[in-house]
LODREN-974634 format. One record per residue: chain; x, y, z of N, C-alpha, C, O in turn. Coordinates in nm, 4 decimals. Each point is the difference from the previous one (the first is absolute). Example, Ala and Ser with C-alpha at 12.3 -4.5 7.8 and 13.67 -1.06 7.14 Angstrom:
<pts>
> pavo, n_px, n_py, n_pz, ca_px, ca_py, ca_pz, c_px, c_py, c_pz, o_px, o_py, o_pz
> A, 1.3190, -0.5690, 0.7800, -0.0890, 0.1190, 0.0000, 0.0900, 0.1200, 0.0000, 0.1036, -0.0019, 0.0665
> A, -0.1386, 0.1069, -0.1385, 0.0820, 0.1190, 0.0060, -0.0770, 0.1090, 0.0730, 0.0509, 0.1108, 0.0169
</pts>
This chain:
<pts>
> pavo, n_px, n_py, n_pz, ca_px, ca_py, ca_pz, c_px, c_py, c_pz, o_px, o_py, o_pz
> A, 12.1689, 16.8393, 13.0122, -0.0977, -0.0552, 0.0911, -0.1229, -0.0462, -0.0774, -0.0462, 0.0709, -0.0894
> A, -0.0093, -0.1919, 0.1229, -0.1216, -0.0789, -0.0885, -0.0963, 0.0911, 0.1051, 0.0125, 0.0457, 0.1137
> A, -0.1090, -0.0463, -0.2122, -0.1081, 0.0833, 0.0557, -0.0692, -0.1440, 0.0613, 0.0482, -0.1110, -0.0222
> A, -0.1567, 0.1324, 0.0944, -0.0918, -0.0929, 0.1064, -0.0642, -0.0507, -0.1475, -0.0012, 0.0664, -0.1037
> A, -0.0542, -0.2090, 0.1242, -0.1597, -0.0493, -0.0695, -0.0867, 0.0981, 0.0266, 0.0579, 0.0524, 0.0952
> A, -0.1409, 0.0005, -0.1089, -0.1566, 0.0177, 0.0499, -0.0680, -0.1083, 0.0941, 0.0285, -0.1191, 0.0123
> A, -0.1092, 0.1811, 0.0395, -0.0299, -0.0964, 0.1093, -0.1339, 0.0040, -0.0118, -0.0744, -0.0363, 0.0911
> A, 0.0305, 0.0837, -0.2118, -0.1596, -0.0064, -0.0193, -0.0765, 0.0194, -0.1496, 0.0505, 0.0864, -0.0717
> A, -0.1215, -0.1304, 0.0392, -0.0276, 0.0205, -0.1292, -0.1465, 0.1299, 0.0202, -0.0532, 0.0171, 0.1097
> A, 0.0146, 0.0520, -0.2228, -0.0972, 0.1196, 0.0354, -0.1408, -0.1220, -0.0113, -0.0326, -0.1071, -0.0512
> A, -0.0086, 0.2032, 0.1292, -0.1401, -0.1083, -0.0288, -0.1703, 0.0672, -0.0477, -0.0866, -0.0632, -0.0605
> A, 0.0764, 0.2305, 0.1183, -0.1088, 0.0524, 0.0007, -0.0207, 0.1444, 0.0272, 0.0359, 0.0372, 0.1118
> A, -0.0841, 0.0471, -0.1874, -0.0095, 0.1548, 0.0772, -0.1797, 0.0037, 0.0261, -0.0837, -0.0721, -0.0543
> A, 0.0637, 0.1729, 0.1478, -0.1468, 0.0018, 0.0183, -0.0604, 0.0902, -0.0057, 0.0251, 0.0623, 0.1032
> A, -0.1402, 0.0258, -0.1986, -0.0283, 0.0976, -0.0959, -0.0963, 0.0303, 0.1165, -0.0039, -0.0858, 0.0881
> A, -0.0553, 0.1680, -0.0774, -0.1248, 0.0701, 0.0482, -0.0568, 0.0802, -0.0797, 0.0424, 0.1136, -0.0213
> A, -0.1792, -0.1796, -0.0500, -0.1064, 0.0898, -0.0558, -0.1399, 0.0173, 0.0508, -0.0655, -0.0551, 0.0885
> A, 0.0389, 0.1650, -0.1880, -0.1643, 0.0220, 0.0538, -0.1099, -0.1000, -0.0429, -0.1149, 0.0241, 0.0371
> A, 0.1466, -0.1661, -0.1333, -0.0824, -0.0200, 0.0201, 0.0594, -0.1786, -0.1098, 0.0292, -0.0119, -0.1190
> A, -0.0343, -0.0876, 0.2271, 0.0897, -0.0876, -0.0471, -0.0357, -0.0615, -0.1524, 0.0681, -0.0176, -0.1011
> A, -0.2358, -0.0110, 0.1419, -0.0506, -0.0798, -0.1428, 0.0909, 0.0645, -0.1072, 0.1037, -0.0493, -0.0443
> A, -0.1704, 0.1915, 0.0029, 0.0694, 0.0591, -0.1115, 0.1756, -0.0152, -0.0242, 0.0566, -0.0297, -0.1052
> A, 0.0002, 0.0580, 0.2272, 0.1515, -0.0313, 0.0028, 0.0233, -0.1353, -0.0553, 0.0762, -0.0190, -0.0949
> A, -0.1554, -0.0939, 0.1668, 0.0327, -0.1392, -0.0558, 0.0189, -0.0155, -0.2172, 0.0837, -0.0469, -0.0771
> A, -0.2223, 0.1213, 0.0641, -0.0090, -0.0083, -0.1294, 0.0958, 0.0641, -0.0548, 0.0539, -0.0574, -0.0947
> A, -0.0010, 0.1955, 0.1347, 0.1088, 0.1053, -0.0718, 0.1148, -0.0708, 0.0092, 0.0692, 0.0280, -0.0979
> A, -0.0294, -0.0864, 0.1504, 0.1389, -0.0842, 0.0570, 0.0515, -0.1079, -0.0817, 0.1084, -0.0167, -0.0559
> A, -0.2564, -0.0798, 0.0666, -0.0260, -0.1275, -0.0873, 0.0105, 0.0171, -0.1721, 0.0828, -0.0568, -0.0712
> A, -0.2076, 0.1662, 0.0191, -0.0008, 0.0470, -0.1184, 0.0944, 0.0795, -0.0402, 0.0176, 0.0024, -0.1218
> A, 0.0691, 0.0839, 0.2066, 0.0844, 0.1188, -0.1238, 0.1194, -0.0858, 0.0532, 0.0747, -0.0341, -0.0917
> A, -0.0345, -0.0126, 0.2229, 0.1399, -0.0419, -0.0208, 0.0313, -0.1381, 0.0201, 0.1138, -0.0380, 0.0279
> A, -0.2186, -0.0429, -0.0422, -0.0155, -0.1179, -0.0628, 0.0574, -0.0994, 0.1472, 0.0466, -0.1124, -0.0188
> A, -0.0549, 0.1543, 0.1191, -0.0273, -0.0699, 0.1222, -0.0794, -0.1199, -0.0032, -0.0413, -0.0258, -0.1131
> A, 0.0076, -0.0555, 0.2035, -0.0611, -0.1152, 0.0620, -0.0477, 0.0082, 0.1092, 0.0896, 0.0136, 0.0834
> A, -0.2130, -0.0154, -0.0294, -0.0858, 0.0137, 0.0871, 0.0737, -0.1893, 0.0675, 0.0114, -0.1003, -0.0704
> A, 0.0263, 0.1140, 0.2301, 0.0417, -0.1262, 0.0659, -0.1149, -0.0346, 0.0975, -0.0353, -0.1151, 0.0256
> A, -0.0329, 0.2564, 0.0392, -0.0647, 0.0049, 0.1102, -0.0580, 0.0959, 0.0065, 0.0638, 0.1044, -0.0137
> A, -0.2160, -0.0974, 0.0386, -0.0677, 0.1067, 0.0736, -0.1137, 0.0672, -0.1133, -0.0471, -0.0705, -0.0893
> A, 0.0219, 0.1700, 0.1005, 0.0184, 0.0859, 0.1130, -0.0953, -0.0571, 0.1425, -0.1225, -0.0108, 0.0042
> A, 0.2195, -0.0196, 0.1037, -0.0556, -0.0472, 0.1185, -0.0203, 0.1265, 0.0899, 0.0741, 0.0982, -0.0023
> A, -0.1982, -0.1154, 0.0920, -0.0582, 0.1211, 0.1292, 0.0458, -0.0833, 0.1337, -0.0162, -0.1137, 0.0443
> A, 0.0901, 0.2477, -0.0010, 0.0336, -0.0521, 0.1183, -0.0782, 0.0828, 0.0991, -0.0351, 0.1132, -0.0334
> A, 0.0107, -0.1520, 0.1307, -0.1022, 0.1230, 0.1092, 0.0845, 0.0287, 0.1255, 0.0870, -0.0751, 0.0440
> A, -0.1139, 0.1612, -0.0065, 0.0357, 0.0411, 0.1627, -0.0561, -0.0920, 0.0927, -0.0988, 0.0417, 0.0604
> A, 0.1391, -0.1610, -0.0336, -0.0968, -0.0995, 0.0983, 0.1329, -0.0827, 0.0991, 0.1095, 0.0360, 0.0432
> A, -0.1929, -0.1669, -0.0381, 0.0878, -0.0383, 0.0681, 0.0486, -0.1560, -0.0664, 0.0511, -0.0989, 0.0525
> A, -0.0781, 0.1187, -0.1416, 0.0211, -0.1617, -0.1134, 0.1747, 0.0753, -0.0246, 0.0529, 0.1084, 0.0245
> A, -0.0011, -0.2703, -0.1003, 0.1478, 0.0401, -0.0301, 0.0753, 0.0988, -0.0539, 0.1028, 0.0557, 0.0387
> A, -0.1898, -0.0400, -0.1605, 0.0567, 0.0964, -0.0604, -0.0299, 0.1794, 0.0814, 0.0697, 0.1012, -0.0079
> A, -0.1719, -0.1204, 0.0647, -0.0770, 0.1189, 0.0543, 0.1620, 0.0305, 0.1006, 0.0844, 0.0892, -0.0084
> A, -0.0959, -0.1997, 0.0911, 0.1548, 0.0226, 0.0978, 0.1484, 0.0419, -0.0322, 0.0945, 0.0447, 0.0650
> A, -0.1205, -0.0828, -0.2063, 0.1553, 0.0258, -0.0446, 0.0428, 0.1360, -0.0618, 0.1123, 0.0497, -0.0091
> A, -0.2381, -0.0019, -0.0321, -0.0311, 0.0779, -0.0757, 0.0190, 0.1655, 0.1232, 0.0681, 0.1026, -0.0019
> A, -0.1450, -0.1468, 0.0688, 0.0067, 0.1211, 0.1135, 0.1492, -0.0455, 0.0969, 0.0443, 0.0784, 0.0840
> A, -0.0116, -0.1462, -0.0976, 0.1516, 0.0104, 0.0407, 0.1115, 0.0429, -0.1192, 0.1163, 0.0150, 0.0373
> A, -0.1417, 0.0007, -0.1485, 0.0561, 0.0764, -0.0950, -0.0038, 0.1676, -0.0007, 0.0939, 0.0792, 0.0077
> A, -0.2897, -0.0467, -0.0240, -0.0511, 0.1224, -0.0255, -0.0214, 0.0524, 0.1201, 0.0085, 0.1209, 0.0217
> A, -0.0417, -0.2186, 0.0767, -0.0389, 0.0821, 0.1077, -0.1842, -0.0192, 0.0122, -0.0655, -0.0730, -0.0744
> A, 0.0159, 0.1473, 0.1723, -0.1200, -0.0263, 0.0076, -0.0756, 0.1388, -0.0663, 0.0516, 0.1099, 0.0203
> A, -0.2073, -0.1249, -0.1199, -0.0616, 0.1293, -0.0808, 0.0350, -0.0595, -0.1203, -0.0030, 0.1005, -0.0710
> A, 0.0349, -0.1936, -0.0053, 0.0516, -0.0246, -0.1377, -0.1495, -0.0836, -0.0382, -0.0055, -0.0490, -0.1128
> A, -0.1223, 0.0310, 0.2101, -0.1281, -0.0412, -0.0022, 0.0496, -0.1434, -0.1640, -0.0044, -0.1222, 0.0141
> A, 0.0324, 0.1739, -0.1059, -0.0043, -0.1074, -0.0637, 0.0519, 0.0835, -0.1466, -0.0170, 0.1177, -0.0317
> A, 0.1085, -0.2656, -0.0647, 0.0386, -0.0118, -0.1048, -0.0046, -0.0490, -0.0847, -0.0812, -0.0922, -0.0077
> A, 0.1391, 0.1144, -0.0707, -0.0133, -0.1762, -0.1491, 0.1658, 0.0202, -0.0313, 0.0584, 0.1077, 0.0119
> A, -0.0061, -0.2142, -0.0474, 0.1003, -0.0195, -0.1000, 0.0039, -0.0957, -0.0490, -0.0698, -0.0930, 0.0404
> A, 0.1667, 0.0786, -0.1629, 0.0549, -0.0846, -0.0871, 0.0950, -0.0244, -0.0574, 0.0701, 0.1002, -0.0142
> A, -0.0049, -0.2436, -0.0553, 0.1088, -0.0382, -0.0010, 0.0490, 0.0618, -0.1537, -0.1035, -0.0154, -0.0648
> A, 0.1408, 0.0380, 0.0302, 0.0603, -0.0176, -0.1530, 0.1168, 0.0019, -0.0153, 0.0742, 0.0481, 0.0856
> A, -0.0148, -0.1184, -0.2382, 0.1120, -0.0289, 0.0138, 0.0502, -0.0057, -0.1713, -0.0710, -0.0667, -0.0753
> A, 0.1615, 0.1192, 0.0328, 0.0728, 0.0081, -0.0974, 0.0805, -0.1489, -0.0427, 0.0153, -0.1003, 0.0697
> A, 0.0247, 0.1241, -0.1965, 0.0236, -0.1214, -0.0882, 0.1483, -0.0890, 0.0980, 0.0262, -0.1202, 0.0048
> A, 0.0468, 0.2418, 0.0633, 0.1177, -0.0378, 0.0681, -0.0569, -0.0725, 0.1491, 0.0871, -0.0387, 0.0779
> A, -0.2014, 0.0248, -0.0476, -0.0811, -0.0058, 0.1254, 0.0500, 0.0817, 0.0910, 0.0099, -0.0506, 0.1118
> A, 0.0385, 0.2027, -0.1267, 0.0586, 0.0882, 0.1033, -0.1905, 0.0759, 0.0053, -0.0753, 0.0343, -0.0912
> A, 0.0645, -0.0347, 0.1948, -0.1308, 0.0581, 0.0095, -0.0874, 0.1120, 0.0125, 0.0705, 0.0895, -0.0467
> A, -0.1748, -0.0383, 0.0785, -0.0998, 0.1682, 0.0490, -0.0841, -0.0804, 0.0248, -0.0539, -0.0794, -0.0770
> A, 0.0321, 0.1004, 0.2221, -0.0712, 0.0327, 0.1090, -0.0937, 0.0984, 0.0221, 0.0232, 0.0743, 0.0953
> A, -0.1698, -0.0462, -0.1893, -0.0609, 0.1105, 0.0105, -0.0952, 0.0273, 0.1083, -0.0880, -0.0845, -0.0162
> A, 0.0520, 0.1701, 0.1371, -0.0942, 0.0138, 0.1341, -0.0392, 0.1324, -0.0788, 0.0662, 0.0767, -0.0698
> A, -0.2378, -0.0809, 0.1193, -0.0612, 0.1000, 0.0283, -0.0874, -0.0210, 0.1535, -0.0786, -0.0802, 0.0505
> A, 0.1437, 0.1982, -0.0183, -0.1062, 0.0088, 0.1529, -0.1131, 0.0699, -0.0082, -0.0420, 0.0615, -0.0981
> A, -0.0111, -0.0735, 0.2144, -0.1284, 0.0453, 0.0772, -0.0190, 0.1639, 0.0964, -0.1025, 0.0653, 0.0191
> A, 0.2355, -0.0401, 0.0235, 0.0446, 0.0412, 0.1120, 0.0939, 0.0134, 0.0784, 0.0280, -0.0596, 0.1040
> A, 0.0273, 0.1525, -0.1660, -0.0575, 0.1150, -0.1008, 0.0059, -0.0613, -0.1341, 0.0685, -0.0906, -0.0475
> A, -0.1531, 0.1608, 0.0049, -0.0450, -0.0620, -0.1858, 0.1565, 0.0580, -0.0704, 0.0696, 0.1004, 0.0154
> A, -0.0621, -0.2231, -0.0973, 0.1293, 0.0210, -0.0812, -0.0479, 0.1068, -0.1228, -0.1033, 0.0001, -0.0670
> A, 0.2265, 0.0955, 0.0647, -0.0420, 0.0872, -0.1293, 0.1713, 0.0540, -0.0294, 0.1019, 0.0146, 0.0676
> A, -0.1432, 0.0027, -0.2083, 0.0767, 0.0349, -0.0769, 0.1292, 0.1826, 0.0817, -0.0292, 0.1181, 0.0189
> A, 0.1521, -0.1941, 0.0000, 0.0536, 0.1083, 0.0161, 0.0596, 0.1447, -0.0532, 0.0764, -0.0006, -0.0965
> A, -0.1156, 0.1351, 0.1667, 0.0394, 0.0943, -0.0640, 0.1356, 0.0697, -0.0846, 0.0051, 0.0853, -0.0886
> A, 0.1081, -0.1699, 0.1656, 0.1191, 0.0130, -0.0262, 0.0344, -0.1626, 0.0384, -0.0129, -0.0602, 0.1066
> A, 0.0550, 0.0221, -0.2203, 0.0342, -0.1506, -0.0352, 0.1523, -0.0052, -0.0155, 0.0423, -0.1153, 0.0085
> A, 0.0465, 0.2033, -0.0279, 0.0681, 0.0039, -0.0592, 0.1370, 0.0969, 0.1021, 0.0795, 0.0878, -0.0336
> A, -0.1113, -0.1726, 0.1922, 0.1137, 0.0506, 0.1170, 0.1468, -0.0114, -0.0187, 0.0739, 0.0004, 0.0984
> A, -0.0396, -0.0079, -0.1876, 0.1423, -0.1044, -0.0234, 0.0878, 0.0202, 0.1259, 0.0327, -0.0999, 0.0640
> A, 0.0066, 0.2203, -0.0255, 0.0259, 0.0417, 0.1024, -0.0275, -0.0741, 0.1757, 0.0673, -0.0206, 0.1010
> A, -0.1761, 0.0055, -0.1371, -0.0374, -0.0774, 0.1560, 0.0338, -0.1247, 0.0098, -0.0149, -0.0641, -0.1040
> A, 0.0689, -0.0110, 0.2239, 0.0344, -0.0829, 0.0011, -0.0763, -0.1363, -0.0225, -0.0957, -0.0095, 0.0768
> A, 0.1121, -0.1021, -0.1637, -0.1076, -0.1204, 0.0069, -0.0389, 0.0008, -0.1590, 0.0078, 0.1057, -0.0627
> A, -0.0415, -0.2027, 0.0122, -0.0509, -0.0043, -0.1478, -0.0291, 0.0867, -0.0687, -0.0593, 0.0964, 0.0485
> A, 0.0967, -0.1018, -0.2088, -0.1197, 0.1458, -0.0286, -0.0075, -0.0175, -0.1389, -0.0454, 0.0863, -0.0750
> A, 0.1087, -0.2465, 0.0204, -0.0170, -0.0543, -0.0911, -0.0259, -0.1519, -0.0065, 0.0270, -0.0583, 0.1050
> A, -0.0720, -0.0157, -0.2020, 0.0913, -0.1518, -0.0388, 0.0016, 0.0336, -0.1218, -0.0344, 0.1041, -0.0558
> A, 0.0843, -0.2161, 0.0113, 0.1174, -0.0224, -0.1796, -0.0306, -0.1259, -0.0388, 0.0348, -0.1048, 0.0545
> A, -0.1222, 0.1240, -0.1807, -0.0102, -0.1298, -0.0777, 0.0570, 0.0189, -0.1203, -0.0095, 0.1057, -0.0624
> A, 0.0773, -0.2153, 0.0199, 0.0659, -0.0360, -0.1244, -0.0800, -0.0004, -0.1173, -0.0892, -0.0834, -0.0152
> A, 0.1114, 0.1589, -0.0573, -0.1062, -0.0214, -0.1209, 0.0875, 0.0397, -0.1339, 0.0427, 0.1122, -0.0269
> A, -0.0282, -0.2238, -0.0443, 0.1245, -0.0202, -0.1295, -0.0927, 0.1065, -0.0752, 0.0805, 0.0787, -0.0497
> A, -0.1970, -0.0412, 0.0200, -0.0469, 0.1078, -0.0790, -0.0309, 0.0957, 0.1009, -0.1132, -0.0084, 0.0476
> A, 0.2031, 0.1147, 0.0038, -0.0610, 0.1188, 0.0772, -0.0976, 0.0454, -0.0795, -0.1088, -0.0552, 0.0166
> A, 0.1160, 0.1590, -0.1171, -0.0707, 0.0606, -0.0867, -0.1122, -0.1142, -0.0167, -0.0735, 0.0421, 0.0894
> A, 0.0259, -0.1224, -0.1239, -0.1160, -0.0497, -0.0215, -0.0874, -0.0262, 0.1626, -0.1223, -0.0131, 0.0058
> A, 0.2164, 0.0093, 0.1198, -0.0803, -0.0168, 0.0859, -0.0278, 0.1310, 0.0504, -0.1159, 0.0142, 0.0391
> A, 0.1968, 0.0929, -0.0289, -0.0603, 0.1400, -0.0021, -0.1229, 0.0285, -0.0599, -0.0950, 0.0487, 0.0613
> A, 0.0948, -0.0907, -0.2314, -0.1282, 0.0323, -0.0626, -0.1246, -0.0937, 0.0535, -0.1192, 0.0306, 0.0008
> A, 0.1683, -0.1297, 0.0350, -0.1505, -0.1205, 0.0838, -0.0013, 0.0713, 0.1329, -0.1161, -0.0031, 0.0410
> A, 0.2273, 0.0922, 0.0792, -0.0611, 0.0256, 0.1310, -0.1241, 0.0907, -0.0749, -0.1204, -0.0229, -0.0112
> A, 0.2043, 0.1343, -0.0342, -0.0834, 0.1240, -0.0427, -0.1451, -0.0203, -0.0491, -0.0885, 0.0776, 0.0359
> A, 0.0629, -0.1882, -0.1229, -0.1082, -0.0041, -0.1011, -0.0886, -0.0404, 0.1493, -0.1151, 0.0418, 0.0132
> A, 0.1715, -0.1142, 0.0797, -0.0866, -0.0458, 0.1034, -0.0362, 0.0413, 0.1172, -0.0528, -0.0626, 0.0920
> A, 0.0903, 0.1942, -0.1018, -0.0405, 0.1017, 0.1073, 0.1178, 0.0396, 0.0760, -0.0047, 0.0958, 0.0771
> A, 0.1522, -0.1921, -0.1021, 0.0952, 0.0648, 0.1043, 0.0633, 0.1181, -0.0709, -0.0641, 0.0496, -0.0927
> A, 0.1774, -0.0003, 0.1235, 0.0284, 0.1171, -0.0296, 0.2010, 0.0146, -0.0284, 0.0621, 0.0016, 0.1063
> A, 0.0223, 0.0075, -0.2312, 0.1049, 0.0219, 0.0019, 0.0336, 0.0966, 0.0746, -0.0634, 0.1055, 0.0008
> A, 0.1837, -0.1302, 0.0836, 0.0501, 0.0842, 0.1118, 0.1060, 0.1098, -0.0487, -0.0069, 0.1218, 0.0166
> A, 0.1157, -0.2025, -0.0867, 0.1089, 0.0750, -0.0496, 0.0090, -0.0311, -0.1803, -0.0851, -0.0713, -0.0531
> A, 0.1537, 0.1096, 0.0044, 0.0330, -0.0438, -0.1719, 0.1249, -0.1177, 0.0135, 0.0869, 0.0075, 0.0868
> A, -0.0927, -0.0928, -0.1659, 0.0843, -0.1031, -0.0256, 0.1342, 0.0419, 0.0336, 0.0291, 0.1175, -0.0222
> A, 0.0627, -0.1998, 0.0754, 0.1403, 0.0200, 0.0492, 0.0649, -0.0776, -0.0318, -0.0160, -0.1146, 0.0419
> A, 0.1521, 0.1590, -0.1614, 0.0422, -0.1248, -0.0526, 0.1481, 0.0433, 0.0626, 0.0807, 0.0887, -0.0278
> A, -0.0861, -0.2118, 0.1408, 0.1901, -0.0134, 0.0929, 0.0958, -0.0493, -0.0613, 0.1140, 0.0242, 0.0397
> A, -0.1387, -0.1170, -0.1674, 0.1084, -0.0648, -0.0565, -0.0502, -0.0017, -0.1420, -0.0911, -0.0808, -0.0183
> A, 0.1194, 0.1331, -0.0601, -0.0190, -0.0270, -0.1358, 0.0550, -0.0893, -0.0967, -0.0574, -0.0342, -0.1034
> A, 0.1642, -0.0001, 0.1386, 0.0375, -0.1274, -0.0437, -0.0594, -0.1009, 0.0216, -0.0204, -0.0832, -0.0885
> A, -0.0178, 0.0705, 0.2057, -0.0525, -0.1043, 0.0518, -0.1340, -0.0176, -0.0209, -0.0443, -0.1148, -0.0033
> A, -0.0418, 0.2274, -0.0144, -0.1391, -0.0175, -0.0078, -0.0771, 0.0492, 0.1180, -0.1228, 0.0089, -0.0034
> A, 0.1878, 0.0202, 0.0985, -0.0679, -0.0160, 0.1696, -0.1057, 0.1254, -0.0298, 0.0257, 0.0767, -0.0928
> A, -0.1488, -0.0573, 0.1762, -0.0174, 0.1091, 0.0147, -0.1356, 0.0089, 0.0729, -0.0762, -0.0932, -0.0260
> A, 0.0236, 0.2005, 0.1251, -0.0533, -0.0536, 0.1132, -0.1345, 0.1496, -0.0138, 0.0375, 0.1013, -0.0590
> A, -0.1361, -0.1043, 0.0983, -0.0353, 0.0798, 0.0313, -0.1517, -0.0174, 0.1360, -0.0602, -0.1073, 0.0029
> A, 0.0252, 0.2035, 0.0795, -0.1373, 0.0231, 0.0794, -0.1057, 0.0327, -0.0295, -0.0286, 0.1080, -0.0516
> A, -0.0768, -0.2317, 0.0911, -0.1198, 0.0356, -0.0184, -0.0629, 0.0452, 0.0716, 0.0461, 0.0777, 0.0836
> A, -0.2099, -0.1179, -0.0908, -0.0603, -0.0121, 0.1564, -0.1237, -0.0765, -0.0776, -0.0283, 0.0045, -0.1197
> A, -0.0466, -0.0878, 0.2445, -0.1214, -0.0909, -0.0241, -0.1160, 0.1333, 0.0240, 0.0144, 0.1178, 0.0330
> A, -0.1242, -0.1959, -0.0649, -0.0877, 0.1263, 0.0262, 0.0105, 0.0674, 0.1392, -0.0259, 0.1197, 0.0126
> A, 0.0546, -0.1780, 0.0660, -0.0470, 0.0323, 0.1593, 0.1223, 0.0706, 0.0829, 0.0228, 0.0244, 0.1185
> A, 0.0509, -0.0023, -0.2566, 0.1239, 0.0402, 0.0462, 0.1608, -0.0379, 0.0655, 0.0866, 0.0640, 0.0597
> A, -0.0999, -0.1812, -0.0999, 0.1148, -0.0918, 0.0855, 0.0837, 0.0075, -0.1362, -0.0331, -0.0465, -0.1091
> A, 0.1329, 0.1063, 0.1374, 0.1471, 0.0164, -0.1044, 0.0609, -0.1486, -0.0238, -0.0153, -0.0896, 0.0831
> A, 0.0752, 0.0751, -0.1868, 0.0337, -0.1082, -0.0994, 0.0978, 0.0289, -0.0775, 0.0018, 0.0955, -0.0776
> A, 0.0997, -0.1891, 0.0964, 0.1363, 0.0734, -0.0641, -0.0323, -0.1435, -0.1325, -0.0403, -0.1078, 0.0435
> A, 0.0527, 0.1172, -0.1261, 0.0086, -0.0975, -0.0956, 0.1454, 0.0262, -0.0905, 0.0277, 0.1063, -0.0556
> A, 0.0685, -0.2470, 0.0555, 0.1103, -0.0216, -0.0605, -0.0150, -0.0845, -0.0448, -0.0783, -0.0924, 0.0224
> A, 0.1976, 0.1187, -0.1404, 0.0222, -0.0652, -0.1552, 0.0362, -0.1539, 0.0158, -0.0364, -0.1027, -0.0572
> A, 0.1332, 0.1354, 0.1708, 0.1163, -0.1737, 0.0869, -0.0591, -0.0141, 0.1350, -0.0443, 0.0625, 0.0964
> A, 0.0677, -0.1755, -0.1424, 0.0333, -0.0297, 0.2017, 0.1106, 0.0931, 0.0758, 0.1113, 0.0247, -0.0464
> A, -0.1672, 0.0279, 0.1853, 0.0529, 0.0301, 0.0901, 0.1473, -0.0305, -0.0294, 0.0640, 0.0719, -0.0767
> A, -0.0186, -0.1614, 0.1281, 0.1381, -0.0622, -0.0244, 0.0690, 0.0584, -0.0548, 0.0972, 0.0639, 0.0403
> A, -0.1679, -0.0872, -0.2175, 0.0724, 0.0165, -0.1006, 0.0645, 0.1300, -0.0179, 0.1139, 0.0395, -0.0251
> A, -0.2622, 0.0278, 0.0536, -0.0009, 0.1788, -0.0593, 0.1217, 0.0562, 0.1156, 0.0563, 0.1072, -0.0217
> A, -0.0315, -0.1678, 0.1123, 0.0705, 0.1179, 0.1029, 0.1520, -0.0541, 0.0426, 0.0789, 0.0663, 0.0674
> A, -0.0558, -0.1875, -0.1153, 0.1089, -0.1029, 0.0280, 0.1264, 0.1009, -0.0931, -0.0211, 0.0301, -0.1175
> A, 0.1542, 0.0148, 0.1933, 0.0618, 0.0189, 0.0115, 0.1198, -0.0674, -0.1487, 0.1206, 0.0245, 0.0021
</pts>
């Protein structure tokens, strides 16, 4: 049996920190991102974005900022900090267990050198290097950005590293 096409290409995950400016720069500077958009304020009102926004969050989200960024593949991060409740850094980051995200995975042909650039820049190695294929080279390991949002960084592409 042929497996289906895909019916979608990835396009964006969306980070929540305490405090976007700094995120923009940590993002841009240690993992060499591109600022597309923002950081834009959206308010609790009744202008467009104000409407769309509280039909997402709901009403009490008084107001936000986000911004666009986007990697060399243009697969993107989406960084928001709110108002309300004020975004802050979580105590246990690391639910794997619960259902819903609790990572993303960027490709990085030098793990070890981007481990040593999260670290030097305030994020934090999660686990020690994991090498799945040694022949091959593959090998994957978890970080975290400062604010705590986990980061799986691999050697290959997706595809490559897990393709059968």
């Amino acid at each position: 049996m042929m497996p289906q096409s895909p019916r979608f290409a990835f396009s964006h995950v969306g980070v929540t920190v305490p405090d976007v400016a700094l995120a923009i720069d940590w993002y841009t500077t240690t993992l060499g991102m591109y600022l597309l958009v923002g950081p834009l304020e959206v308010l609790e009102d009744d202008g467009p974005l104000g409407k769309a926004a509280t039909g997402i969050y709901g009403v009490g989200f008084t107001r936000f900022q986000f911004a666009h960024l986007a990697g060399i593949d243009g697969i993107g991060i989406e960084l928001f900090e709110f108002d309300s409740p004020k975004s802050v850094r979580r105590n246990d980051n690391f639910e794997f267990w619960m259902g819903g995200i609790y990572h993303f995975s960027l490709t990085a042909p030098d793990v070890s050198g981007m481990v040593d650039l999260i670290v030097a820049a305030g994020g934090r190695q999660r686990s020690e290097i994991l090498v799945i294929n040694e022949e091959k080279d593959y090998s994957l390991v978890y970080c975290e950005d400062p604010w705590g949002t986990v980061i799986e960084l691999c050697s290959h592409p997706y595809s490559q590293l897990w393709a059968g």
